[in-house]
N, C-alpha and C positions, 0 to 999 in steps of 0.2 A: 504494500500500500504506500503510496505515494504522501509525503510528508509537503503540508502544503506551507509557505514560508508566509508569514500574517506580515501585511503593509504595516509601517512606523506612519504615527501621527506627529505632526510638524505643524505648532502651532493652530490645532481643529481641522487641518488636512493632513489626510490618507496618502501616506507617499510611499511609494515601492521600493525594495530593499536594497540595500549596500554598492550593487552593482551596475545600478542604476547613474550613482554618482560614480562608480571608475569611469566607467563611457563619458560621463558629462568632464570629468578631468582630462582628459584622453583629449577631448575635444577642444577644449578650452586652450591645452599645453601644445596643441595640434597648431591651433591658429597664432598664435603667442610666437613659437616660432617659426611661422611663416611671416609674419611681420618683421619677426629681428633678420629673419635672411634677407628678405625681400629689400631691408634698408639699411641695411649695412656699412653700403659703399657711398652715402648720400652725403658724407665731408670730404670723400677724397679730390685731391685736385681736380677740376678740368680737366688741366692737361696730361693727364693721367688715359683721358677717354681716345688722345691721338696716339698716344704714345700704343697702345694695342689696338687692331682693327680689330672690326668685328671679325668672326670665324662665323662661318657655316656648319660647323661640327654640331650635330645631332645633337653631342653630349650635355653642348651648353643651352639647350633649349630649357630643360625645366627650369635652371637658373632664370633666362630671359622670359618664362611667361610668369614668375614672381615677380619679376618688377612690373611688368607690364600690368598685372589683375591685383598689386600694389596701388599703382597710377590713376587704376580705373575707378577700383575702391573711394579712393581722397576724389578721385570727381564727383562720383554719387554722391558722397556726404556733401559737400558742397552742393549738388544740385537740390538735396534733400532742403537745405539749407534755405537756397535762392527759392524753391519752390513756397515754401510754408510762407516765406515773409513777402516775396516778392505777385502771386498768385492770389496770395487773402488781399492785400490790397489793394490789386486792381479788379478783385468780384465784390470788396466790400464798399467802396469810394468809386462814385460817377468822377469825380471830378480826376482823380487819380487814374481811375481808366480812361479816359483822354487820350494824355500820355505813354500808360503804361501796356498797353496791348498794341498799339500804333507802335511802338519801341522796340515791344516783342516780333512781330511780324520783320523789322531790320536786323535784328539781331537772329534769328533763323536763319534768314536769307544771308548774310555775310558768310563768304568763304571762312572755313577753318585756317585756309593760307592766307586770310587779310587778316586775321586776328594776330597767328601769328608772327608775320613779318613787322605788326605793329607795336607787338607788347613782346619780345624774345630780348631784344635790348633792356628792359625794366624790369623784366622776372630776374634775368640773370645778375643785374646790380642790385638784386637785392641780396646774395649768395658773392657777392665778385673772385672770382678763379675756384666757385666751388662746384661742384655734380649737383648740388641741392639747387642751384640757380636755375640749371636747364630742366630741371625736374619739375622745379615750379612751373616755367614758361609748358612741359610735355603737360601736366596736370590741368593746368588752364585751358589751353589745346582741348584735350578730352571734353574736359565741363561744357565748352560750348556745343561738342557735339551731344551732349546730353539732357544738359538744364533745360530747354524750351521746350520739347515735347511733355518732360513731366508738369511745367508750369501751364501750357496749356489745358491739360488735362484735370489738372487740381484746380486751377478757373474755371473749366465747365461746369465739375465737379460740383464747385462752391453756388452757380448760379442756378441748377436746376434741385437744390436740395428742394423738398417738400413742404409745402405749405404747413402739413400739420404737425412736423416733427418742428417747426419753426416756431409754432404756437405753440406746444409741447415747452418746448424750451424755456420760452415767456414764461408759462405758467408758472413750469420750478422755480424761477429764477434765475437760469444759469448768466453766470458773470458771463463777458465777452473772452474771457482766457475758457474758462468753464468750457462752454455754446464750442468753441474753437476745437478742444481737443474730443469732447465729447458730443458732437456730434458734428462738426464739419469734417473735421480728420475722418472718421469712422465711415461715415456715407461715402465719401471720395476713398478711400483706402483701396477697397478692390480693384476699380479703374485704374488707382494710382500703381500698387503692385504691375497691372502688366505693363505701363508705361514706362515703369523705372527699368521692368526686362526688356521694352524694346529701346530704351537710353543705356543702355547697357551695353546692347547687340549694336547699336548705332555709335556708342564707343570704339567698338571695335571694327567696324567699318573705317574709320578717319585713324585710326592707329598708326599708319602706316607715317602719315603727312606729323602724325603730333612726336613721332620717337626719333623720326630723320627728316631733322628741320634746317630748310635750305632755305635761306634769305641771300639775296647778292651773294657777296663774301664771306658769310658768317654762317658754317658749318655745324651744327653739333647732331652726332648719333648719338645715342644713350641706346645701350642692350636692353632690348627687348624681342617679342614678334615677330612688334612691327616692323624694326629698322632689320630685324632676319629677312621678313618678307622684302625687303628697298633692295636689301643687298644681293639677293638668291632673285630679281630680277634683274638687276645690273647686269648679272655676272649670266645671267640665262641657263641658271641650275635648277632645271625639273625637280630631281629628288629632295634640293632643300626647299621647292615650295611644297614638296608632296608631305617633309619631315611639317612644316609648318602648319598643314590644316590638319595636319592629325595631333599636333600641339595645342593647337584652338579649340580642337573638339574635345579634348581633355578635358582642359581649361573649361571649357562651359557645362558639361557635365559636372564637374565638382561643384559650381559655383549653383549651377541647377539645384544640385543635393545639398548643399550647407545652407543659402541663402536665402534662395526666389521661393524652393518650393516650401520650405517652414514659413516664409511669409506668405502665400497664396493659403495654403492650409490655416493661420492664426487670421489672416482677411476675410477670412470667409463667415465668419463670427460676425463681419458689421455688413454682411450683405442685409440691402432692404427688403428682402423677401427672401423665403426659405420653402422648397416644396416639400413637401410631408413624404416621409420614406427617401428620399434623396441622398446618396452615401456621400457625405463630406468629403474633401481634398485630405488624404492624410500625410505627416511626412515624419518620417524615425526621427529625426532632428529634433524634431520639436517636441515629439515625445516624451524624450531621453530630456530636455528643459524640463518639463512638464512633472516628470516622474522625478526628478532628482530632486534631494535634501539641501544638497549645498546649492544649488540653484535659486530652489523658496527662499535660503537663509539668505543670499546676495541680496537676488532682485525683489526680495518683502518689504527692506525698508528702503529703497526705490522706490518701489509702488508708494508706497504711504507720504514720503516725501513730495512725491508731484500730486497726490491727491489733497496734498495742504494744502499747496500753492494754489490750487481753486479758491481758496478764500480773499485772495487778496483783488480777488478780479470783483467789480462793484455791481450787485444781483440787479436784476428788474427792469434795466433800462431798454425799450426798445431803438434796433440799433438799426440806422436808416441805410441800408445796403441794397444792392442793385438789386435782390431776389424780392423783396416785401414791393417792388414797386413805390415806397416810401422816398422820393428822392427830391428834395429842392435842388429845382434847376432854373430857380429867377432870384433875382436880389443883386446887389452891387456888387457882391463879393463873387456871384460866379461869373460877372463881366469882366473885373480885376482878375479873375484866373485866365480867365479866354485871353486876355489882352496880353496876358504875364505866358501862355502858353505861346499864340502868334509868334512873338517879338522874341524870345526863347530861337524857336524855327527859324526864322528868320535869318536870325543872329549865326545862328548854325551854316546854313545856307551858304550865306555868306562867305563864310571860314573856310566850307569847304570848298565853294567856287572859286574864292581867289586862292587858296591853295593850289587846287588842280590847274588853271588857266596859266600859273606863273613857268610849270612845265609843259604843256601841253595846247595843241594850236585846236581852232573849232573844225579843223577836219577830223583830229581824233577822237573829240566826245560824239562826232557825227558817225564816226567807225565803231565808238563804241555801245552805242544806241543800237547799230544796225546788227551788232554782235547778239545784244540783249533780244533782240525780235528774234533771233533765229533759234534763242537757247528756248523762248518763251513757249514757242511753237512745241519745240522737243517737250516740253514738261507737261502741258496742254494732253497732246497726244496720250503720254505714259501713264498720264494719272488717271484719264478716260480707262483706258486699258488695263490697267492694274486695278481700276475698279470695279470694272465687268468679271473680272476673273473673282476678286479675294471679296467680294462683297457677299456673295451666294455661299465659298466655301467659308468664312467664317460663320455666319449665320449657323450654318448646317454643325459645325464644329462646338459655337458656344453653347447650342440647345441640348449640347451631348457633354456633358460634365465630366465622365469617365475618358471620353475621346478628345477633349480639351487637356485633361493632366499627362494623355501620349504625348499630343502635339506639343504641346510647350517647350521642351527642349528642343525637338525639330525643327523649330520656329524660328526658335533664338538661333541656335546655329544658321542656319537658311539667312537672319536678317543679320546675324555677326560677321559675315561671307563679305568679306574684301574685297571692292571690283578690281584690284593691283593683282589679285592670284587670276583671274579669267585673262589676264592681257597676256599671257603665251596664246592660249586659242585666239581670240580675236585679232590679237596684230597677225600673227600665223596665219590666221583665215582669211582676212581681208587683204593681208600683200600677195596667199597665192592667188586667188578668186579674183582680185583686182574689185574689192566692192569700193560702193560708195561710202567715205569715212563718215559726210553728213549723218545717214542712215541707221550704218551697224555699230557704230559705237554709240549709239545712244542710249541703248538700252540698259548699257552700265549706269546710267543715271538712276533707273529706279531698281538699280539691284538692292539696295541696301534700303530704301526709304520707301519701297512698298508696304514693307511688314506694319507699318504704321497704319496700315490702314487696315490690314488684318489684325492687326493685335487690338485697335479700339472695337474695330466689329465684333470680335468676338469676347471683349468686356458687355461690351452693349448687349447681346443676346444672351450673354449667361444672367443676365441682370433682368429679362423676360419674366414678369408677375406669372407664375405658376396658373390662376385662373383662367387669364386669355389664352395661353396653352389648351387648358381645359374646355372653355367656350369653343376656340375654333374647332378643335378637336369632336363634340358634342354636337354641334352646327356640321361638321364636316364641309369645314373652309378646304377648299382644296386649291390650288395652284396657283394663279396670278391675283385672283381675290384674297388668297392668304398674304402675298409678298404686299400687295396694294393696301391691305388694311393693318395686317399683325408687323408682318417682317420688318417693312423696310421705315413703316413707323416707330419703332420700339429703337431700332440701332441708328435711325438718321442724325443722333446730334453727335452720338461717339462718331457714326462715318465723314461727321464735318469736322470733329476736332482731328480724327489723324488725315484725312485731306489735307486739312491746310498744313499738319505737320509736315505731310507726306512732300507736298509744293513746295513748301519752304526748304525741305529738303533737298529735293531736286533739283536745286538751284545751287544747293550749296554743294551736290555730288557731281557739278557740271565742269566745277575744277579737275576731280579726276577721271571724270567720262571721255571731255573732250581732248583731252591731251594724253594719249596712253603712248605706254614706252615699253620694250623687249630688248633689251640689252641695245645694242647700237639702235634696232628698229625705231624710229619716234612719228608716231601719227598722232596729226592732230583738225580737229575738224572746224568748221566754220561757226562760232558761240564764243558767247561772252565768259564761260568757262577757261577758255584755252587762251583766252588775251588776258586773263586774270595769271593765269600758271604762268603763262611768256612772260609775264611783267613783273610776278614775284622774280622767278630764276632772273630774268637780269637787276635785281635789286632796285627798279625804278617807281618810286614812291608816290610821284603824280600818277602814273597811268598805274596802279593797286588803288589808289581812294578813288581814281575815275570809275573802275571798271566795278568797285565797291557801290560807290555813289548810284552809278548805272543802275547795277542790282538792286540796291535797295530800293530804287524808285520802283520798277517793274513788280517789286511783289509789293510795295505800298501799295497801286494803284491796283493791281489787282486783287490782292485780299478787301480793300475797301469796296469796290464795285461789283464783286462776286462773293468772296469767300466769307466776310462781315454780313453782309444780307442775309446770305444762306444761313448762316449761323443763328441769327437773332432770329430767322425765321423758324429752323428746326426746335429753339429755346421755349418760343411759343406756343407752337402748334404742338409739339408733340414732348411738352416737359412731362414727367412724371408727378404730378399731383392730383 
């Protein structure tokens, strides 16, 4: 007979026995020194990083995808960061979303290579002659291919919360810290979850540009991946890009298992609907938290400490935010804002026109206009396209819980797929075939920025109220009547927030679409991408904020006359409340 071991009680919970906490030590001393390897080298000189090339050697890949899922890490916190403070206040202030979503739409669209060509001199004087300087400038690098798709999504998030969980909230009284963590956080959380996996996978897409940063004259690779992946194209070595995606799939698979999925499993808790009999996401991680002694003993009095800090936030007051429709929008002070916003713009305009003009003659903002129409068209096309495709299979994916926890990691890999590893087939292809570069390299634009669109669809339909399920189902909704009334209503605001990701993205993957390279091979196609790339490699500073400037106008103008409409229409029509 089988001797059955009785749970320890830890303060009034049931916690499981002894071995429970070796796993969670294991874990803990697991990640502890991945961190101390991973940074080790972050005081050594600079010139430490010319003085040995990179190698190719196999061997040193687990080293380099440490630093690199290091890198990535300090991004997310950071985007975690920008997200919470930067997203509540452009969904809780009219006046502050104004500025702050019109901002966000230029900062999307900015290449990862205008960032960095502009701030790698500044990171690095913050470190001078140290590895910690270019670390900064590769970290920063990352952040921006990460931070905006989670802040769009935590803004959606914040604006279509629920009338009556709002009301709800009034009644208790929850402070505006309270209201914040306890129910805005928690309602946006699951959304947030898969946006942070596809800023993630969108990290490692721009990997490549953030580890081997080329400005004019000023060189720095830092081991990682990515600068594996720069160099194992240089040098036109198959086997070390083949060593590299099998390094990445590692790498994501671990990060799948420790990270994403204990948080998709502990998100699942603040879904706003639950259908009855439905088997939750589970994940050993979280478990082995869950079940451990020393774990309660840590994070107990964590818990209790942020559960004070609700007190200090001041109870009852309703708070006039863009969702209650509560918004003063007359009086002198919001003319004094407009007028202080205008003259702001202006001011800016300015700076940047006489800047560029002082290099640059009006036939090249006329070149570089006529660049931006042709990338515009490419994006137009792709998004159409990538939306006939992932819009149907996510739908069908998120209604399937069980086939949504496969797909996740396939996902993430699939949208972590570096368009730098496809440039053997394509330049290969298109110099034998003789294609048109316009045409076939385009498609690398939405290799990495589609998933954006897949990963909200399928937040949007797993988030599907269980009854209209039920109803259609009962009714026997069948086929375009179900997409026209159930489907494409229920996913339409998540399919306009990763759209306009997905655009903003595709603008910003125009830099490595249209300019792809195979060792000597260099093709490059006719877009505002490849005068962007040309103009960083020769280190020329007017024609980078030109081709910047350019950019950012094209997607101003177009997320306000399409993708802003769209939005505040889907907000409407089809909010959950």
């Amino acid at each position: 007979m089988t001797q059955q071991i009785a749970p320890i009680s830890v303060g009034g919970v049931l916690r499981a026995p002894l071995y429970w906490d070796v796993v969670a030590i294991i874990l803990v001393l697991g990640v502890l020194a991945f961190f101390a390897n991973a940074s080790r080298d972050l005081m050594l000189p600079l010139a430490e990083l010319g003085r040995h090339p990179l190698s190719l050697d196999p061997a040193n890949l687990p080293g380099f995808a440490m630093r690199t899922t290091l890198r990535m890490l300090a991004a997310m916190a950071l985007s975690l960061l920008f997200t919470f403070t930067y997203a509540t206040w452009a969904a809780k202030s009219r006046r502050a979303e104004v500025i702050l979503i019109p901002l966000l739409d230029i900062l999307q669209s900015v290449p990862i290579l205008g960032f960095i060509s502009v701030t790698v001199v500044y990171f690095m004087s913050l470190a001078p002659g140290l590895v910690l300087g270019a670390e900064f400038a590769a970290v920063f690098a990352i952040f921006t291919s990460q931070a905006w798709n989670m802040a769009f999504s935590f803004y959606q998030s914040l604006r279509t919360v629920p009338d009556e969980l709002v009301e709800a909230s009034r009644n208790f009284r929850f402070g505006a810290w309270m209201r914040f963590w306890r129910l805005d956080v928690p309602f946006a959380m699951p959304a947030l979850v898969w946006n942070m996996m596809m800023s993630m996978s969108g990290g490692w897409f721009f990997v490549v540009a953030s580890e081997a940063i080329s400005v004019g004259d000023t060189t720095v690779i830092l081991p990682g991946i990515g600068s594996y992946i720069a160099t194992a194209i240089a040098q036109r070595d198959l086997a070390a890009v083949g060593y590299a995606i099998g390094a990445m799939l590692v790498v994501i698979l671990i990060y799948d298992q420790l990270l994403f999925r204990p948080l998709v499993a502990w998100a699942d808790r603040f879904r706003f609907e639950h259908e009855m009999g439905a088997e939750p996401p589970r994940s050993w991680v979280l478990t082995i938290l869950r079940r451990s002694r020393l774990a309660a003993w840590f994070f107990g009095p964590l818990g209790e400490a942020w559960r004070w800090s609700y007190r200090f936030s001041s109870p009852g007051q309703k708070s006039k935010t863009v969702a209650s429709g509560e918004i003063d929008t007359g009086g002198w002070r919001q003319w004094i804002w407009l007028a202080t916003v205008v003259l702001l713009a202006l001011l800016a305009f300015y700076e940047v026109a006489l800047f560029v003009m002082q290099g640059v003659s009006l036939a090249e903002v006329s070149k570089a206009a006529m660049s931006g129409l042709a990338t515009m068209a490419r994006v137009f096309i792709l998004i159409a396209i990538a939306s006939a495709i992932w819009v149907p299979i996510g739908v069908w994916i998120g209604l399937r819980p069980n086939l949504a926890r496969v797909a996740q990691p396939v996902a993430q890999f699939l949208a972590a797929f570096p368009a730098n590893l496809l440039f053997p087939i394509a330049v290969s292809g298109i110099v034998v075939l003789r294609l048109d570069l316009n045409i076939w390299l385009s498609p690398l634009m939405i290799l990495g920025t589609q998933w954006y669109i897949l990963f909200n669809v399928i937040a949007g339909a797993s988030a599907v109220p269980s009854e209209l399920r039920y109803i259609s189902s009962n009714l026997h909704i069948r086929g375009w009547l179900w997409w026209r009334r159930i489907g494409l209503p229920a996913v339409f605001p998540f399919y306009v927030t990763g759209a306009i990701t997905a655009s903003g993205g595709s603008w910003n993957a125009s830099i490595v679409a249209e300019a792809a390279s195979w060792g000597q091979d260099k093709l490059q196609a006719y877009g505002l991408g490849a005068y962007i790339a040309e103009a960083t490699a020769a280190g020329d500073f007017h024609r980078i904020v030109l081709g910047i400037a350019v950019m950012s106008a094209f997607v101003i103008v177009i997320n306000r006359t399409f993708w802003r409409p769209l939005y505040y229409y889907a907000e409407r029509k089809f909010r959950l409340s």
